[in-house]
C-alpha positions as a printed NumPy array, in Angstrom:
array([[ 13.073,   7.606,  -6.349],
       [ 12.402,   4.955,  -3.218],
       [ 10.84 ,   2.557,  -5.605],
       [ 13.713,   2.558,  -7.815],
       [ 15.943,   1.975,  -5.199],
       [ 14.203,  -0.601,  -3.53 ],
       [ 13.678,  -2.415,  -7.012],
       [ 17.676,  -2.163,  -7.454],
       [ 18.132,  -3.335,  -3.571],
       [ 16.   ,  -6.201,  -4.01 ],
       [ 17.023,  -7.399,  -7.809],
       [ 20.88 ,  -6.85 ,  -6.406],
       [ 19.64 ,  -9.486,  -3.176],
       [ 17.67 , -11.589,  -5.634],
       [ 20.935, -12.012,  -7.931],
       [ 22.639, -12.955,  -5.228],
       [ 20.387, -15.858,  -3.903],
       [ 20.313, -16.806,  -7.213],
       [ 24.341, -17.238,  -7.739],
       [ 26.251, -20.454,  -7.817],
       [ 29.094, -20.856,  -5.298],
       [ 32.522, -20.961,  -7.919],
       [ 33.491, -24.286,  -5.79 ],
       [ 30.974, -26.738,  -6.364],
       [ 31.812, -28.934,  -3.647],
       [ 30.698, -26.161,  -1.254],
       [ 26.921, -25.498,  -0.951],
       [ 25.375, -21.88 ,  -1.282],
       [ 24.592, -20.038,   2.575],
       [ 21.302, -19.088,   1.103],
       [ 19.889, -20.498,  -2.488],
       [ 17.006, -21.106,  -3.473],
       [ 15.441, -22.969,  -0.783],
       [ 15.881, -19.106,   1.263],
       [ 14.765, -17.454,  -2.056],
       [ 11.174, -19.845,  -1.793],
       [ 11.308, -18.583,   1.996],
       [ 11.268, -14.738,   1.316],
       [  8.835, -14.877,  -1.662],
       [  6.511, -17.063,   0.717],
       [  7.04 , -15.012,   3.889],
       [  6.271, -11.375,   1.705],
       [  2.99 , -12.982,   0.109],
       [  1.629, -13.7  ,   3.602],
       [  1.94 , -10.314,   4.691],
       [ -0.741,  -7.773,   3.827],
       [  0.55 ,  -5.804,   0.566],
       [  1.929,  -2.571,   1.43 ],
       [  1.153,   0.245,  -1.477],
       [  3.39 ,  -0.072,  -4.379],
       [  6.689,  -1.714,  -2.603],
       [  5.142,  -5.146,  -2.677],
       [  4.306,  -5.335,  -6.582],
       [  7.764,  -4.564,  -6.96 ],
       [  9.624,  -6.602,  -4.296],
       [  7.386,  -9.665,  -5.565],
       [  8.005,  -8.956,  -9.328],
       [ 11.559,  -8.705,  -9.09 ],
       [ 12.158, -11.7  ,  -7.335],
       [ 10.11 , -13.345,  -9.65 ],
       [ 12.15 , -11.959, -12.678],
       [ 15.125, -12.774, -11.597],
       [ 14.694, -15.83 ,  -9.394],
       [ 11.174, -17.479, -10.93 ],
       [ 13.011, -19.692, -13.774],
       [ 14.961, -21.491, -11.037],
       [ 12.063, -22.014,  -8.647],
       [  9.691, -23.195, -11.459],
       [ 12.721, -25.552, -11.98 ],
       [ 13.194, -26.936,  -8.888],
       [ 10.007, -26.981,  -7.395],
       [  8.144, -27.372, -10.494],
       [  4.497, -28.12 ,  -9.547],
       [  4.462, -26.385,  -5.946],
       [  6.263, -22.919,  -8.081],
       [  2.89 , -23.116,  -9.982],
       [  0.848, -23.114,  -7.478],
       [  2.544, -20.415,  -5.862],
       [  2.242, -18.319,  -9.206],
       [ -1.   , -18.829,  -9.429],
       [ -2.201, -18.023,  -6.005],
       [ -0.358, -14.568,  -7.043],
       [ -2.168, -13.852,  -9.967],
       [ -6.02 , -14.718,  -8.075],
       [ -5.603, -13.681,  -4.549],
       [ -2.423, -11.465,  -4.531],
       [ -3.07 ,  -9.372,  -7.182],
       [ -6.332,  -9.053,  -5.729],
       [ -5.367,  -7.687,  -2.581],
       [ -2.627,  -5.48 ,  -4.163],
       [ -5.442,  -3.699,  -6.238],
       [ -7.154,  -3.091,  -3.149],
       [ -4.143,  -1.062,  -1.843],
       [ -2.081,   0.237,  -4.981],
       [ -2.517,   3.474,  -6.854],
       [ -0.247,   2.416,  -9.963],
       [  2.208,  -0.274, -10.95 ],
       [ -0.113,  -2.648, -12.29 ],
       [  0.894,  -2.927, -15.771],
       [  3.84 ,  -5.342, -14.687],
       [  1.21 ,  -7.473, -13.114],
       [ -1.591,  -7.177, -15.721],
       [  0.84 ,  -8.69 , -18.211],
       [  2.376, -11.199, -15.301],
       [ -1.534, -12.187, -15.131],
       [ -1.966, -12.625, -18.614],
       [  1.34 , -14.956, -19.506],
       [  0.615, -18.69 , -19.202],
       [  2.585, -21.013, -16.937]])
């Protein structure tokens, strides 16, 4: 029941980073340079047992198209650092969830 929760909380915070102000003349109080921020800032701590698959994952769902947009070569490089070392360290600590990240590892990018 937490993880469900917590994957709801953070898609519902991830949708919102990811939202266009309806005035375009006005910039957005967070976008994506905050949403690079948080994704960087939770892969540099150590993984905590199944919350961290799922906070990273569902950023990178719902947010990963724009950064692989915008920061194009650098979102890459970030993607693949998560599929060597992250997932790495996340096996070391998780019991379950891996099937999201076994097919994340698997795509190409």
């Amino acid at each position: 029941m937490f993880l469900k929760r917590m994957k709801g909380i953070v898609r519902l915070f991830a949708a919102i980073l990811e939202t266009r102000p309806r005035d375009v003349r006005k910039s957005h109080p967070l976008g994506n340079a905050e949403t690079w921020r948080i994704l960087a800032a939770i892969l540099s701590l150590p993984p905590r047992p199944d919350i961290s698959a799922v906070v990273v994952l569902e950023i990178l769902e719902v947010c990963g198209n724009s950064l692989i947009r915008i920061y194009k070569t650098q979102a890459k490089k970030l993607l693949h650092n998560i599929c060597v070392d992250y997932v790495a360290q996340l096996e070391k600590v998780n019991n379950g969830l891996f099937h999201w990240y076994e097919l994340f590892k698997e795509s190409e990018f």
